[in-house]
C-alpha positions as CSV (number, residue, x, y, z in Angstrom):
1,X,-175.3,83.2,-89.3
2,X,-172.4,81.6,-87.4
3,X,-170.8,78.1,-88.1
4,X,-172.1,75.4,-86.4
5,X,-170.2,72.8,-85.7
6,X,-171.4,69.2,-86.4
7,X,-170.6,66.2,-83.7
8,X,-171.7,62.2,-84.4
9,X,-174.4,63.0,-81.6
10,X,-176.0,65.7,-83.1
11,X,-176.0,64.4,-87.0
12,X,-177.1,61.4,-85.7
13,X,-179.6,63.2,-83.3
14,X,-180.9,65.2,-86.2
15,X,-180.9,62.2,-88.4
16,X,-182.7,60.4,-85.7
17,X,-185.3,63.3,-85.6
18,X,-185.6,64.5,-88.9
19,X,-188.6,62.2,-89.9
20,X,-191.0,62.9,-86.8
21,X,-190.4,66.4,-87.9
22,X,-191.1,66.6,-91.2
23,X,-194.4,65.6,-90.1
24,X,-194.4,68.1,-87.2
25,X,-193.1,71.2,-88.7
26,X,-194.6,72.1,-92.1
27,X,-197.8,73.9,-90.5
28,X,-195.8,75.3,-87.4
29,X,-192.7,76.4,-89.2
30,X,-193.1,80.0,-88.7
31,X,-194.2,79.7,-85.3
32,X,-191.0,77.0,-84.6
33,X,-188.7,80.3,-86.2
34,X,-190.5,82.9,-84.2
35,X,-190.5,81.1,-81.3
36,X,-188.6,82.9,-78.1
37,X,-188.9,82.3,-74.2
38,X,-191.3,84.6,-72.3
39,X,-189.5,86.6,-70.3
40,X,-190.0,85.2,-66.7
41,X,-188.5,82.4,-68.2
42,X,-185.6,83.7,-69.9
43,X,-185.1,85.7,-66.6
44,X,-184.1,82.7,-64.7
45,X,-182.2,81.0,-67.0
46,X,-180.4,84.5,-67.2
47,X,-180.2,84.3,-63.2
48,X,-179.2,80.3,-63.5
49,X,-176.2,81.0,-66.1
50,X,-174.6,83.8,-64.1
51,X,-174.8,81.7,-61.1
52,X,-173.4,79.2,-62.8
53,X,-170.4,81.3,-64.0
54,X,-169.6,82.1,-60.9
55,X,-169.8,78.5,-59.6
56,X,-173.1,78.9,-57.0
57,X,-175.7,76.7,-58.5
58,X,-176.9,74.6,-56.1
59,X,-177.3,70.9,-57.1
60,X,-180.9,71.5,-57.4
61,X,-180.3,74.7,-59.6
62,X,-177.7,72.9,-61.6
63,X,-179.9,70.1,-62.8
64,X,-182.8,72.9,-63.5
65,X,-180.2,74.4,-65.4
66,X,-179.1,71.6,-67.6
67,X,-182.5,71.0,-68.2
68,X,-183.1,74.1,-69.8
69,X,-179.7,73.9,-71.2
70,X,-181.0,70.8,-73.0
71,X,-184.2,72.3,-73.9
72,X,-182.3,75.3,-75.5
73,X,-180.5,72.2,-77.8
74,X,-183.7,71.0,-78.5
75,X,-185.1,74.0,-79.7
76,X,-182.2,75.0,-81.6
77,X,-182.5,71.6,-84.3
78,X,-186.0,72.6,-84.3
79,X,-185.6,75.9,-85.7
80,X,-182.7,74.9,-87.8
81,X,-185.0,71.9,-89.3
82,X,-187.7,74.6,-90.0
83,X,-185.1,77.2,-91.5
84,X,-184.3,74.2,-93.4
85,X,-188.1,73.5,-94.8
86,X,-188.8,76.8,-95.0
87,X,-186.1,77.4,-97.6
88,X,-187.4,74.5,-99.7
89,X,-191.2,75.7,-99.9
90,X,-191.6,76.9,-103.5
């Protein structure tokens, strides 16, 4: 596992979160840690980042792209909550 690296936005984002989802998470944790984009998805977010590399997003494809940029974020404290639970379960 690589380091991640802890801001004030995200440890107060996570802190922020945490609650809503220990609620959330204890039935879907597997699902939450198995969980990967289909691939027409991933496909265009593959097709958005190289695009974006090369500086030809369109503004319309660069807010698409933050979005899923965002999403990605999102995703990523969910899975790390749920590595987190999972490794408490007895």
């Amino acid at each position: 596992m690589g380091t991640v690296i802890t801001t004030p936005e995200s440890a107060a984002f996570d802190r922020g979160v945490r609650p809503v989802l220990r609620i959330v998470l204890p039935d879907k944790t597997e699902a939450v840690l198995n969980y990967r984009a289909d691939p027409e998805l991933q496909r265009r977010i593959d097709d958005l980042a190289a695009k974006s590399t090369e500086f030809k997003l369109t503004e319309e494809e660069r807010a698409e792209y933050e979005g899923y940029v965002r999403a990605n974020k999102f995703v990523a404290v969910l899975q790390r909550q749920a590595r987190q639970m999972a490794g408490t379960k007895p």
